[in-house]
C-alpha positions in Angstrom: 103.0 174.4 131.7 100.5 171.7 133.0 97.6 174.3 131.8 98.9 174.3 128.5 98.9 170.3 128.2 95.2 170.3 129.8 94.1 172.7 127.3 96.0 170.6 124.2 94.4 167.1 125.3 90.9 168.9 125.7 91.7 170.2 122.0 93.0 167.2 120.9 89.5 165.4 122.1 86.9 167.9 120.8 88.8 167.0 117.4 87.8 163.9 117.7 84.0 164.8 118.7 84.7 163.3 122.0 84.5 164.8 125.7 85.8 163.6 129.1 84.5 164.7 131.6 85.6 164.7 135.2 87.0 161.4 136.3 87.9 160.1 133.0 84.8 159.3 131.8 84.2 160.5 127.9 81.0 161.4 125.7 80.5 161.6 122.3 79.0 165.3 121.3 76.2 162.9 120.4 75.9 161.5 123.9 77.0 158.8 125.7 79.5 155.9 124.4 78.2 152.1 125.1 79.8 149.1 126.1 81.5 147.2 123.0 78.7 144.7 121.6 79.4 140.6 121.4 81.1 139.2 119.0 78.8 137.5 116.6 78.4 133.8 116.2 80.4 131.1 114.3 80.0 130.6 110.8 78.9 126.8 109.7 82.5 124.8 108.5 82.9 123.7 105.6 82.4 120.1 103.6 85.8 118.4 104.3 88.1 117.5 101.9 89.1 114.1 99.8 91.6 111.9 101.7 94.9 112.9 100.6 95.9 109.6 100.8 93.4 107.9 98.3 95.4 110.0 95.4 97.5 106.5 95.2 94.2 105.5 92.8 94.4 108.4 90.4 91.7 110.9 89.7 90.2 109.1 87.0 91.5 111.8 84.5 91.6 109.2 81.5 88.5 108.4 82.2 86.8 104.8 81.3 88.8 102.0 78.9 88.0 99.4 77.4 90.1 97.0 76.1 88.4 95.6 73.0 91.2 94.4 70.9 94.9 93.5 71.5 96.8 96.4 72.7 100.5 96.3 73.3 101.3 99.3 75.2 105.5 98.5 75.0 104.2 100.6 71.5 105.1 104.3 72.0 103.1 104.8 69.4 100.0 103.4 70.8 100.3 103.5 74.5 98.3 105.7 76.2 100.0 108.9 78.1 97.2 108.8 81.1 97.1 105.6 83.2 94.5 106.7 85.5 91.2 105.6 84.6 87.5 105.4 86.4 87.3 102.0 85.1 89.1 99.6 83.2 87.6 96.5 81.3 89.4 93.8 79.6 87.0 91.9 77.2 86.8 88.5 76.5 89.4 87.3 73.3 91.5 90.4 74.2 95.3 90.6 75.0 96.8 93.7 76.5 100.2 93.5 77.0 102.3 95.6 79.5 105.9 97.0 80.2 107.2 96.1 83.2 106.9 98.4 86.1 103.8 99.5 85.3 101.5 101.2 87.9 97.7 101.7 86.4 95.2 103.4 88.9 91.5 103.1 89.0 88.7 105.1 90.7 86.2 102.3 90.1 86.0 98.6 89.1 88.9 96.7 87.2 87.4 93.6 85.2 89.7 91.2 83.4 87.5 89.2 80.7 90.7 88.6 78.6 94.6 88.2 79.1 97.1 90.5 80.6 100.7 90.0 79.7 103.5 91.4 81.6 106.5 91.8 79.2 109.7 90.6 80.5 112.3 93.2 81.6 115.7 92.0 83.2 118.0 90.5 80.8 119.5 87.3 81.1 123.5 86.9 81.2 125.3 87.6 77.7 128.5 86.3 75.8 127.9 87.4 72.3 126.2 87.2 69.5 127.3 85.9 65.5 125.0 86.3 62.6 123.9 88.5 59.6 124.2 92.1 60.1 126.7 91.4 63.4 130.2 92.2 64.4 130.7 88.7 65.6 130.8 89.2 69.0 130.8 85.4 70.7 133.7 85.6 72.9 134.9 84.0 76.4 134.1 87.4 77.9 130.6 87.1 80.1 128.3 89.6 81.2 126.4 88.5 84.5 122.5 88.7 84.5 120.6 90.9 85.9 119.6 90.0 89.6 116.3 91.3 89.5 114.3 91.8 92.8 116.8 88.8 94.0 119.6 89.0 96.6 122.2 87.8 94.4 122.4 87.1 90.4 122.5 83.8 88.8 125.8 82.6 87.8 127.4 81.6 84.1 128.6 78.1 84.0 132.5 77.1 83.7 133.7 77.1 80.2 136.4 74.6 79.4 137.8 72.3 77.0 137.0 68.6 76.8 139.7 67.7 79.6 138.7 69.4 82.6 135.4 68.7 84.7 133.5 71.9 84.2 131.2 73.4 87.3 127.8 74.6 86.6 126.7 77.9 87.7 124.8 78.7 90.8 120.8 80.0 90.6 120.3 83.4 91.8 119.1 83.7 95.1 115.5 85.1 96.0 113.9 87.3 98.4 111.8 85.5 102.0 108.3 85.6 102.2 108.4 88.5 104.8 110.3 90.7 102.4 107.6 89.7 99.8 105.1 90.9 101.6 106.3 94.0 102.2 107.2 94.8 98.1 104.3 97.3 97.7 105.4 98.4 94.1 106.8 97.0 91.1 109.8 98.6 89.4 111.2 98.6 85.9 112.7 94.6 86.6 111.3 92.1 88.4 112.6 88.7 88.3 115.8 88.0 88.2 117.4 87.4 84.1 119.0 83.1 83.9 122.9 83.0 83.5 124.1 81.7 80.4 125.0 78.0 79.3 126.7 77.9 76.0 126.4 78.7 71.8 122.7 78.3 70.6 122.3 78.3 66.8 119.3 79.4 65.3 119.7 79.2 61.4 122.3 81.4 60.5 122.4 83.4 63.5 124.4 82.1 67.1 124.5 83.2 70.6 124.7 82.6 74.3 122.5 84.2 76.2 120.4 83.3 79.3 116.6 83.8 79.5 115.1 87.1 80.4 113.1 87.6 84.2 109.4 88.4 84.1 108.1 92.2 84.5 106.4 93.3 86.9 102.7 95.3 87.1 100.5 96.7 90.0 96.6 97.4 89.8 95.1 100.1 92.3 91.6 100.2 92.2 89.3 102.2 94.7 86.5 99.4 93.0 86.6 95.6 93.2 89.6 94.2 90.8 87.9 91.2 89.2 90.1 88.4 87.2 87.0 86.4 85.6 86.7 82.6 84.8 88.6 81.9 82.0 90.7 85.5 81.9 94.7 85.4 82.3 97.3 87.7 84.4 100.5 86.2 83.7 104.2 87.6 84.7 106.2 84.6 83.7 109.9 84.8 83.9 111.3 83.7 79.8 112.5 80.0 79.0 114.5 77.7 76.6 118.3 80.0 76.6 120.6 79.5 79.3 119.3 79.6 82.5 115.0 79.7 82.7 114.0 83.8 84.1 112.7 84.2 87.6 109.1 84.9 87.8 107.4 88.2 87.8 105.2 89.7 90.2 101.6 90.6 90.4 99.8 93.2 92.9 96.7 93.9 92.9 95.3 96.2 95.6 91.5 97.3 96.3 89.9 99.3 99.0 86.6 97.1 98.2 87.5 93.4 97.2 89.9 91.4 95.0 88.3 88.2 93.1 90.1 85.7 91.3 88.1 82.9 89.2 90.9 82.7 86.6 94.4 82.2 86.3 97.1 83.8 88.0 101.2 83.0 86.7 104.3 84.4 87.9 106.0 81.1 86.7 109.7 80.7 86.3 111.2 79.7 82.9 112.6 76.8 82.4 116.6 75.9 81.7 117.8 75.1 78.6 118.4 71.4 78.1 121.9 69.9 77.4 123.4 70.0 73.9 126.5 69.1 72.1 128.4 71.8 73.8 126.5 72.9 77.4 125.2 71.4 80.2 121.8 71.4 81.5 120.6 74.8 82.7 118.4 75.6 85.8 114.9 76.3 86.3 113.9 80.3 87.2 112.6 80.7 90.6 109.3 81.5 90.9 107.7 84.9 91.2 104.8 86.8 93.6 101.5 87.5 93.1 100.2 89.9 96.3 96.6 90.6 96.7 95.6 92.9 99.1 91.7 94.0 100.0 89.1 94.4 102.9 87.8 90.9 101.2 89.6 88.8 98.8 87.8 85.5 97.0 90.2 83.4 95.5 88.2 80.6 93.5 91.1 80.4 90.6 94.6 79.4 90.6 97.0 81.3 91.2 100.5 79.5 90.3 104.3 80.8 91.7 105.6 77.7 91.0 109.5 77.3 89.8 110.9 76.7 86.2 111.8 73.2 85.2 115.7 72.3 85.5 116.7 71.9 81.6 117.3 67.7 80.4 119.7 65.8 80.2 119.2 63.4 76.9 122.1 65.0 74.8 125.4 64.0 75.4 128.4 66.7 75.3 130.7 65.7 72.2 132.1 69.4 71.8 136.3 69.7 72.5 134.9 73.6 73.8 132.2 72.9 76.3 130.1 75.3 78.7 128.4 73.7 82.2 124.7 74.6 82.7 124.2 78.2 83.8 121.4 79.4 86.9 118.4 80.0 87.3 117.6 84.1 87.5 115.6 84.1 90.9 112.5 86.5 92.2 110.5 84.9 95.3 112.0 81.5 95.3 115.6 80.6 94.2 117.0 80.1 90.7 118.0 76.4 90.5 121.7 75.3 90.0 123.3 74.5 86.7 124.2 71.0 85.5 128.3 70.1 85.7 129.7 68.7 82.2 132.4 65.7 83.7 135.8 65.4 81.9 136.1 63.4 78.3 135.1 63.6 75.0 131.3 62.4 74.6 129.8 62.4 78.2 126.5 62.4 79.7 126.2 65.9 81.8 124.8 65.8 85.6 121.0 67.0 86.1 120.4 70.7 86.9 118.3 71.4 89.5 114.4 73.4 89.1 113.8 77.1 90.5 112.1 76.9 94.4 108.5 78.1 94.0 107.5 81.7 95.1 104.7 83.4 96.6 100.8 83.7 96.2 100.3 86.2 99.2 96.3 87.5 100.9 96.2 90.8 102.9 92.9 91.3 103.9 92.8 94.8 104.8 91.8 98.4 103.6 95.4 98.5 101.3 95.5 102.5 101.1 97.5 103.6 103.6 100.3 100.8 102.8 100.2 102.1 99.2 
């Protein structure tokens, strides 16, 4: 038996055009095998690749703008589909005006010549509406404002007839400094919306609705974002019904520099003064404007200041009577309603104004927070 296996493996090797000899060591039928040669060297690597994280400016798909005209993008119509750019260019005498939320990237400069407008976005408290074309809605039945990027919403004042002493609603309350600074994005409301204060007429129509809270708008720019002498970026929470809107907010984010030689706002709206049937209203809080940049040059204004409380020159006469409703808030409080005492004409007491908010300066590369 062990002969036949010697003789198989000796056939089995011939096959193969190999030999082995005595002692294990084989030969081709053409000679000798060699050693196995070295392994060869390393190719050259390769380029690397973009920074994954500076995809939070866009890839410039949309290419350059130019804003040479007003442009309301709140226009489906006309808004563009594509909001990242290589540059973007605002030119002098130009509006463009902007939904809340908005996030626009840019792979090169940003240069404001002109006026950017931040639409407002969070509504304002609501208790009807009566006029042309409407069901007649104004009833006793309230619908809070929205609280915005506040803590807590502003509140509707007491309504009442002419013998009770009627309490003014609270402001909204507002977010600290350290939270401010750490709200990196902007989302479909900003400020907080003012609480309502009573019936408004307006030629045939009536209502009682509280003033809206500014939007809210981010610009990420690989470039230097540039707001020029004389240009506008404004976020200003709405005015004049019910309670004045908490202010918007602003950021603006480069990994090269941010300058600022114009103006600034994320204002909040003033309260509605007293009438024949309301109370003073209070002031909107005001809002946050962030910049954030290895450098930042702020030559301008930049203004986060809080809304005016509404007056108090009107008397309340009205047998059905409404106190002053708050202020939406956003960085800084809404301010407090104005109370409407007990009697048939009285003078009603003072609201109070929204708390100023934030004008904020990271110097730092932004990219990595973003």
């Amino acid at each position: 038996m062990k002969s036949v296996t010697h003789a198989l493996l000796i056939h089995t090797l011939l096959i193969a055009g190999l030999v082995c000899l005595t002692g294990g060591q084989c030969v081709s039928d053409t000679g000798m095998m060699g050693p196995p040669g070295m392994d060869g060297m390393d190719g050259t690597d390769g380029m690397d690749g973009t920074d994954g994280s500076l995809r939070v400016y866009g890839d410039g798909s949309a290419g350059d703008k130019v804003v040479s005209s007003d442009e309301n993008w709140n226009d489906d119509a006309t808004a563009p589909t594509n909001l990242q750019f290589s540059s973007l260019t605002i030119e002098e005498g130009a509006t463009l005006t902007v939904p809340s939320g908005m996030t626009i990237r840019v792979t090169g400069d940003v240069t404001n010549n002109g006026t950017l407008l931040v639409r407002t976005s969070a509504d304002g408290g609501f208790a009807g509406l009566d006029g042309p074309g409407t069901s007649g809605d104004l009833s006793t039945q309230i619908t809070a404002p929205d609280s915005g990027i506040g803590t807590r919403a502003a509140q509707a004042g007491e309504l009442s007839d002419n013998t009770v002493f009627a309490l003014a609603g609270q402001g909204g309350e507002g977010i600290s400094e350290f939270e401010s600074r750490q709200l990196l994005t902007v989302g479909v409301v900003a400020g907080g919306g003012g609480a309502v204060g009573g019936d408004d007429t307006d030629g045939s129509t009536t209502s009682n609705v509280g003033s809206a809270g500014g939007g809210g708008v981010r610009i990420l720019a690989m470039g230097t974002i540039t707001n020029a002498e004389g240009a506008v970026m404004m976020a200003d929470g709405g005015a004049g019904a019910g309670g004045g809107g908490g202010g918007g907010q602003i950021i603006l984010a480069s990994m090269t520099a941010v300058v600022n030689d114009g103006d600034i706002m994320a204002r909040g709206g003033d309260g509605e003064s007293s009438d024949s049937n309301e109370g003073p209203s209070g002031g909107g809080g005001g809002g946050i404007v962030h910049m954030l940049a290895p450098m930042v040059m702020n030559d301008g204004t930049v203004d986060v200041s809080g809304g005016s409380a509404g007056g108090t020159s009107t008397d309340v006469t009205s047998g059905t009577r409404q106190a002053g409703g708050g202020g939406g808030a956003s960085g800084g409080d809404g301010g407090r309603g104005g109370n409407v005492p007990n009697g048939g004409s009285v003078t009603p007491e003072a609201a109070d104004d929204g708390q100023d908010g934030f004008s904020l300066v990271t110097e730092l590369d932004p990219t990595s927070l973003l």
